[in-house]
N, C-alpha and C positions, 0 to 999 in steps of 0.2 A: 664270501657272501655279500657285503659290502660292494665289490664292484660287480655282482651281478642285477643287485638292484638296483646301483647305479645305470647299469647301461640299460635294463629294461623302462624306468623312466624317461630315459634321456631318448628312449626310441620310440618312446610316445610322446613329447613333448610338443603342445603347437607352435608352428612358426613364431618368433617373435617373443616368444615366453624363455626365459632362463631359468635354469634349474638353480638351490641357492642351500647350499647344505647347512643347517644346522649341527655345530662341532661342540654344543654344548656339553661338557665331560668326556667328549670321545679322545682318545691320545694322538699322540703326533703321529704315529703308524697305521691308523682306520683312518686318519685325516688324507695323510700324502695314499692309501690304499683308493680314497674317492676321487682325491686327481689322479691320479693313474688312469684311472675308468674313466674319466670326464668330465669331472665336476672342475668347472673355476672360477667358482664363489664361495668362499667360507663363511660363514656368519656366526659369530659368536654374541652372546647374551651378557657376559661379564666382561669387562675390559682388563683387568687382573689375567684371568684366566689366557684371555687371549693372546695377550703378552710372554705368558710362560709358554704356552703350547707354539705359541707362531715362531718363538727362538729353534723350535727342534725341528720345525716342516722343511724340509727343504725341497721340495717342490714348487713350484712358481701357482699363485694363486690372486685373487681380489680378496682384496679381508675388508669384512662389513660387519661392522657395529649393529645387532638389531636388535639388544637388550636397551632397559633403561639408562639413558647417561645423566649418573650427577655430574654435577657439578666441578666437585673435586676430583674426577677423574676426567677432566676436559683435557688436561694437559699432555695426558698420555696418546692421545688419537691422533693429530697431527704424523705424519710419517708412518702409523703406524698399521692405520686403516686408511682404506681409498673413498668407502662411503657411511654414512652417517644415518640408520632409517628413525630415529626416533626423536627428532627435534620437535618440539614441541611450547616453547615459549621464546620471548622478545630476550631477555637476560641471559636464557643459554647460548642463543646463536650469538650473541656480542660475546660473549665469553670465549666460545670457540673461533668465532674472528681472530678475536685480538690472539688467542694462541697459536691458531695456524700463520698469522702474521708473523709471530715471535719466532715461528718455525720454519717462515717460508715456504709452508706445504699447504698446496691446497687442498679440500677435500668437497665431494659430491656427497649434498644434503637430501633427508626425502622430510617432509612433515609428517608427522604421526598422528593421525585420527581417530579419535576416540568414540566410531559413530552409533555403537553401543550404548555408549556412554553409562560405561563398569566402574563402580567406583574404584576398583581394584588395578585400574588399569589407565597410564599416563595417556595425553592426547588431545587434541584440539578438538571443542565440540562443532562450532561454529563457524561459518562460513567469513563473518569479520574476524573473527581469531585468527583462520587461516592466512588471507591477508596480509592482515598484519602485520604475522612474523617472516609473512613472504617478502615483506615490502621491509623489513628491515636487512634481512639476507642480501636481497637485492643491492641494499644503500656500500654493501660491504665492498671487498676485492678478492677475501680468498675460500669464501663459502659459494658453493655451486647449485643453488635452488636443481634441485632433478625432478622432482615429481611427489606425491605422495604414499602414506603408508598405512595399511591399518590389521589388525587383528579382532576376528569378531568375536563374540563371547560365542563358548565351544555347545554344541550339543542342541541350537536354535532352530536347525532342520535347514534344507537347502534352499526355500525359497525365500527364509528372510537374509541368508547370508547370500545369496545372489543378489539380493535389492541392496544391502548395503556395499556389497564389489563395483556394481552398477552405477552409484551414487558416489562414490568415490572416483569414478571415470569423468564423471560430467564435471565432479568440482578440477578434478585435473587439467581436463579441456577449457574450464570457465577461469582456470588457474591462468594458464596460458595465452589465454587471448586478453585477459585483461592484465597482462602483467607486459604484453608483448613479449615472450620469450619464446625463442623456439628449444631451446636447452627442457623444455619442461615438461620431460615424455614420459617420465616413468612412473608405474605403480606396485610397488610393492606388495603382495596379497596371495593370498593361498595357500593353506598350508595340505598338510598328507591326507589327510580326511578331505579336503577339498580336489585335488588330486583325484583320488581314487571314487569319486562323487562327479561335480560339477566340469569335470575339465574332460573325464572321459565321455562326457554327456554333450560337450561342444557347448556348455553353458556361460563358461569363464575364457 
């Protein structure tokens, strides 16, 4: 079942868009079942979790952070994950510096935007916040500015989650040119409801 939905999104999918599974509670055998079919992104929500499940996969995958990261689980990501979608302040990204330092492992960052702005939900409101912490990533060596990220708040109808996908593109591009990178392509965004909505719609 599993990889037949896998392969019927992955055969819709637009150019240039990657598919990026969500392994939140699923086992190491529905996991390595979605590689199989053709997923190779895992993205897990808890950094614990992802730890225990990713010892038993043994399929070749990208493993991506896109739960909240404290603090005190900084030290576990280095090595362990390739990218990081939830940065969201000046004190975390020096923290995970210094750890991926300590580790010698680099890791690709995205900023997490809060363009909702849910109290419920971590994130950069602001266009100088973004900045900022981009301008501090930058100052680093083993953090990889990629792009940004966001989650909208759920059930707001399509056309104000298209204005905030929208708005997140332009500060990407306004990212990029003002920061002079070209590393700084990516955006993070869309989930299943948006899928089966806005992307078969040629909106996202």
């Amino acid at each position: 079942m599993i990889a037949e939905r896998v392969k019927a999104i992955l055969a819709e999918l637009p150019k240039g868009v990657e598919l990026e599974a969500a392994a939140k509670t699923r086992t190491a055998a529905e996991i390595e079942e979605a590689i199989a079919a053709g997923v190779k992104i895992i993205g897990e929500n808890y950094v614990q979790e992802a730890l225990k499940v990713k010892k038993a996969v043994k399929l070749p995958a990208r493993w991506h952070l896109i739960g909240h990261l404290q603090k005190n689980k900084v030290k576990f990501c280095p090595g362990n994950f390739q990218w990081i979608h939830t940065l969201d302040s000046t004190k975390l990204a020096e923290k995970l510096e210094a750890r991926s330092a300590f580790a010698q492992k680099k890791i690709n960052v995205l900023l997490q935007v809060n363009l909702s702005r849910e109290i419920t939900k971590s994130g950069l409101h602001d266009w100088e916040d973004i900045l900022k912490v981009s301008e501090t990533i930058l100052s680093g060596k083993w953090l990889k500015l990629r792009g940004l990220m966001t989650i909208p708040a759920p059930n707001i109808g399509e056309t104000p989650t298209r204005k905030i996908y929208e708005k997140l593109r332009v500060w990407r591009d306004k990212l990029q040119q003002e920061l002079d990178s070209a590393e700084i392509t990516e955006l993070s965004m869309g989930m299943t409801a948006d899928f089966n909505g806005l992307f078969r719609k040629g909106q996202l």
